[in-house]
N, C-alpha and C positions, 0 to 999 in steps of 0.2 A: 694374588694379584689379579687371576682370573676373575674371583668374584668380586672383588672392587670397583674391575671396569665393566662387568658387568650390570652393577647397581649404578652406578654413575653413567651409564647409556639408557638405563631404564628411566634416571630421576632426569634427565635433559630432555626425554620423549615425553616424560610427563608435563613437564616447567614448560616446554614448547609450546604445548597445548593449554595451559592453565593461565596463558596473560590476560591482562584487558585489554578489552577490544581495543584497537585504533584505525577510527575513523581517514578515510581519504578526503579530507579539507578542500575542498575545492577554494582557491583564491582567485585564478586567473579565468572568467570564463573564454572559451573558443569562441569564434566568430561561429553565428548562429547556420551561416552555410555549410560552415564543415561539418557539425554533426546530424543535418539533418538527414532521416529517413524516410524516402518515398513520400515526401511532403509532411511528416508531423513538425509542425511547428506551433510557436506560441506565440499571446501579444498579451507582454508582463501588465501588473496591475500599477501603474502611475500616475493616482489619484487626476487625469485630467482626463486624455483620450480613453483611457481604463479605466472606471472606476466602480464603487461598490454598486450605484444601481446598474452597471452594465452588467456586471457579474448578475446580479439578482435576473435581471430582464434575459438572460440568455438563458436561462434553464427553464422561466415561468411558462406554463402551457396556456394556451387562448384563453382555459375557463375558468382562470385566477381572474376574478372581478377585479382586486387592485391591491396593492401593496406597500409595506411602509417600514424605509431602513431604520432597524435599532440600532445593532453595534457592530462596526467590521476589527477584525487585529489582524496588523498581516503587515509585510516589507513590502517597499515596492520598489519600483524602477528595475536595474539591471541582477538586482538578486532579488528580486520580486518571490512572494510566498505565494499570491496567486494569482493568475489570468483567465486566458482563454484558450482551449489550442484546437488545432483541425489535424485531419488525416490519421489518428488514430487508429481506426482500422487496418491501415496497412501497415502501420508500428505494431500490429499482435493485438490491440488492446480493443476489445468490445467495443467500444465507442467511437461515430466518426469526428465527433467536435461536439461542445460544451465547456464548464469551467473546470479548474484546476487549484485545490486544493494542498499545500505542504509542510512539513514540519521545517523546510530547507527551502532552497532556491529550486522554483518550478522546474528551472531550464535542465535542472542535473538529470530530470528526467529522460531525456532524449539520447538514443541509442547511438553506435551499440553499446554492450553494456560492456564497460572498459575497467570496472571497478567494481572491488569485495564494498565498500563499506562509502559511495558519494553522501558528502555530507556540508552541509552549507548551516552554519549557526546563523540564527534572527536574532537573538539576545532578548527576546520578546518573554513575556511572563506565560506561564502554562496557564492550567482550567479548572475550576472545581469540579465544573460539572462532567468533563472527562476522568477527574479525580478520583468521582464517586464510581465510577464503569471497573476502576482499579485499586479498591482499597490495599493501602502500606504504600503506592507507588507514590510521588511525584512527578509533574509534568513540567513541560519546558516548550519553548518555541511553541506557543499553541497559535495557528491560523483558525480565525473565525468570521464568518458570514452569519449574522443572525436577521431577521425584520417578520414584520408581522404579515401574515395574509390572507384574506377573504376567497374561499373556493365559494365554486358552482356546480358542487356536487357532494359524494359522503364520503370517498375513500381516498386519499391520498396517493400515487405512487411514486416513485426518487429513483430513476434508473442512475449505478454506481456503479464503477468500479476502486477497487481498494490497492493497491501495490507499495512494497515496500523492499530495501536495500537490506532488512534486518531477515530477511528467508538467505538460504536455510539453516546460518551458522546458529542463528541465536534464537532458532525456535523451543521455548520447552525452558527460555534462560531466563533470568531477573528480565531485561531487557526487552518488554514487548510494547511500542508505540500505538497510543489509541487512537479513536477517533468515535464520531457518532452524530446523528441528528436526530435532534433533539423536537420533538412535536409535542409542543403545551410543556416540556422539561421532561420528558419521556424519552431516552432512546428506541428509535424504529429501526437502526442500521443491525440487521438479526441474521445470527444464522440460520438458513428454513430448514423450517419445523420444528424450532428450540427457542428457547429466550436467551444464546449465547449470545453474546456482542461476535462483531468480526474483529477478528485479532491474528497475525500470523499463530499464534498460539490453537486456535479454533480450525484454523483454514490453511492445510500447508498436505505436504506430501502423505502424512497419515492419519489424518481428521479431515474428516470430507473433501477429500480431495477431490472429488467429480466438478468443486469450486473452485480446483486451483492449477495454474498453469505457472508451471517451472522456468525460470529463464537465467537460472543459477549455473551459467558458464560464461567465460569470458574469450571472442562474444559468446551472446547468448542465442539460442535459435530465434528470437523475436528481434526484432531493432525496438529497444528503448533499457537502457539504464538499470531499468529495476529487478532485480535477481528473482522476485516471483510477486506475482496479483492475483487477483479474484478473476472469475469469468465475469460476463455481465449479469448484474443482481439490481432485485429490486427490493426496496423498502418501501414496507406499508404499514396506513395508521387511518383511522378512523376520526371525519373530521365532521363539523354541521355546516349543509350550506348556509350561507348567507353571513354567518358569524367572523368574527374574526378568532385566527388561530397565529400560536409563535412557532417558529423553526430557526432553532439554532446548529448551522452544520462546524462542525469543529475538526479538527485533528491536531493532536500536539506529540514529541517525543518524549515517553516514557525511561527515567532512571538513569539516564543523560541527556545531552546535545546531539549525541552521534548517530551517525545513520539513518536519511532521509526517509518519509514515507508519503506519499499523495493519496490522495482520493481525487475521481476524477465523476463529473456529473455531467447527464446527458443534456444536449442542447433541447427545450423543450420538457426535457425529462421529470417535471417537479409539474406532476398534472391528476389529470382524475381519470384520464384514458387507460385503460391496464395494459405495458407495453407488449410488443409480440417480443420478443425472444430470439433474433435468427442463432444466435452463439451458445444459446445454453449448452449442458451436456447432456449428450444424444442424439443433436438437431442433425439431421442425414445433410441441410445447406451449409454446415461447418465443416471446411476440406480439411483443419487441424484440430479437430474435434476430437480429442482421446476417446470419448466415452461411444464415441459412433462405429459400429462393426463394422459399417462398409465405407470407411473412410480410405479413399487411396493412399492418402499421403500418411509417412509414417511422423509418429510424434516421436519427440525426442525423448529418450529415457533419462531420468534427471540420476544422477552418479549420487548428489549430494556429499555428504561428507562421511561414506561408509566405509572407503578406503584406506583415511587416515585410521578411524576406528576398528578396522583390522587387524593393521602393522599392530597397532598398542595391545592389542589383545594377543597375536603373536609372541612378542615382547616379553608380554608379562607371563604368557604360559610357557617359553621357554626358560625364561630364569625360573619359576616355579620349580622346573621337574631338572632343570640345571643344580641347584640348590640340594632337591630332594634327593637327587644320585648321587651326590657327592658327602651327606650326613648318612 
C-alpha cells in the first residue's frame, strides 16, 4: 500500500507540472487610472486621433528625408495592439516614451505585474516573414508597422526594448513568441555579437543575461505586467543615403494565442545618430543596474522556477532508494 501511494504522489507531482499552459484572458479591462505606475500610460492606436503615420512619425529621427506607409496589422480602440506610451522609465523599462508594439492588448502591459500568463487574443493572422525567423513554428496575432524610408546618412539605428509574459516558465519550451525588423527583408533585431534573433529563448536568465531583467514575481520589483524584457538595445543595419529603403517591424505569438509579448520603440529612436546608452549593463548612471559593482541598490534575485524543480527531484530520489531498500 505504501508503494502505491507512493507512485500515485510521484505521477500527481508529475501530471501537476506537465499541463498546458493556460493563459489569464483578460476580458474586462481596469479603468486606466487604476493601474497606472508613476505616470506609464498609453494612447491606444484608433485609426483617427492614433494612427499608422503617427505611430511612424513618432519614432522617425530629423534625418529621415521622408517616408511612405506600406502596410500596418493591428487592433485598435480599447484592445488596441498598438500605440504610444510615456513614463517608461520609471515603470523599469529603458525607455521614457515611443511606440508600442503587441501580440495582445498594449494596455496588459502595465504594472504591477498581477499575472503568470496576461493575454489578450487579436484573432489577426500571423507572418511569414516572422515564420521564416522560426522554422516548424506557426504564428498568430501578428502586429505590423511596415513603410518605406529615405535616410540622410549610411547606418540605421532602432533603439528597443523586447518583453514578454512567456519568461521564465516557458523558456527552452515549444512556445517562444517572435518578432523582428525587417530592413530591405532582412532582420536587424540581433543579439550582440551574433546573428541570433531575440527571443526569450536567446535572452533570459542563462543566455546573456547582462540583457535581461527579471520581473518574474507577482508583483514584480518593476511596475509593468511583463514577467521579464531586454535592457535597452539597439538594432543596426546598413542603409544608402539618399535611396529609398523598406522596414518592416513585426511581432506576433508563436505556437498559440497565449501569452502576450511587446516590443517597445524609442521616440526618435529609428535614426542615423548612434544612441548613448544610460541603461546598459555596467553603466555606473543605472542605480538598478545588475552588472554595475558599485551599484547601491540591491537587484532582485529572480527565484524562477528552481523550487518547484527541487521538490520533484526530492520526489523522485526518495521513491528511488524508497523502492531500492525494500527489493
Amino acid at each position: 500500500m505504501e508503494k502505491i501511494f507512493t507512485l500515485f504522489f510521484s505521477f500527481f507531482i508529475f501530471v501537476s507540472f506537465s499541463q498546458e499552459r493556460k493563459p489569464d484572458i483578460v476580458k474586462q479591462l481596469p479603468p486606466l487610472a487604476e493601474k497606472e505606475c508613476a505616470g506609464f500610460a498609453f494612447s491606444r492606436f484608433d485609426g483617427n486621433n492614433i494612427t499608422e503615420y503617427t505611430l511612424i512619425e513618432s519614432i522617425l529621427g530629423s534625418d529621415i528625408q521622408s517616408y511612405n506607409l506600406l502596410n500596418f496589422q493591428g487592433t485598435s480602440g480599447s484592445n488596441a495592439s498598438a500605440g504610444l506610451f510615456t513614463g517608461g522609465v520609471a515603470a523599469g523599462i529603458g525607455l521614457e516614451s515611443g511606440i508600442i508594439l503587441s501580440t495582445g492588448f498594449i494596455i496588459n502591459v502595465l504594472g504591477p505585474n498581477e499575472y503568470a500568463g496576461a493575454t489578450g487574443v487579436l484573432e489577426l493572422p500571423g507572418d511569414e516573414d516572422l515564420e521564416a525567423l522560426i522554422p516548424g513554428y506557426n504564428t498568430f496575432d501578428a502586429t505590423i508597422l511596415e513603410f518605406e524610408f529615405i535616410p540622410l546618412f549610411d547606418t540605421l539605428y532602432i533603439s528597443f526594448v523586447f518583453g514578454s509574459e512567456e519568461y521564465n516558465e516557458w523558456v527552452g519550451s515549444p512556445y517562444n513568441d517572435v518578432f523582428g525588423f525587417f530592413l530591405n527583408g532582412e532582420n536587424i533585431a540581433l543579439v550582440p555579437g551574433s546573428g541570433d534573433r531575440i527571443s526569450i529563448n536567446n535572452i533570459n536568465n542563462n543566455n546573456n543575461s547582462n540583457y535581461f531583467i527579471d520581473n518574474d514575481e507577482r508583483p514584480g520589483p518593476f511596475c509593468t505586467e511583463m514577467d521579464g524584457y531586454t535592457v535597452l538595445m539597439t538594432a543596426t543595419g546598413v542603409v544608402t543615403p539618399g535611396e529609398s529603403h523598406t522596414i518592416k517591424l513585426a511581432i506576433a505569438d508563436a505556437g498559440d494565442r497565449s501569452f502576450d509579448s511587446w516590443v517597445f520603440i524609442a521616440t526618435e529612436g529609428f535614426t542615423g545618430t548612434e544612441p548613448g546608452d544610460p541603461d546598459e549593463p555596467g553603466d555606473p548612471d543605472d542605480p538598478d543596474d545588475p552588472g554595475d559593482p558599485g551599484d547601491d541598490e540591491p537587484y532582485p534575485l529572480p527565484l524562477g522556477n528552481w523550487p518547484i524543480f527541487l521538490v520533484m527531484l526530492m520526489i523522485i530520489t526518495f521513491t528511488f532508494f524508497k523502492f531500492r531498500k525494500s527489493s
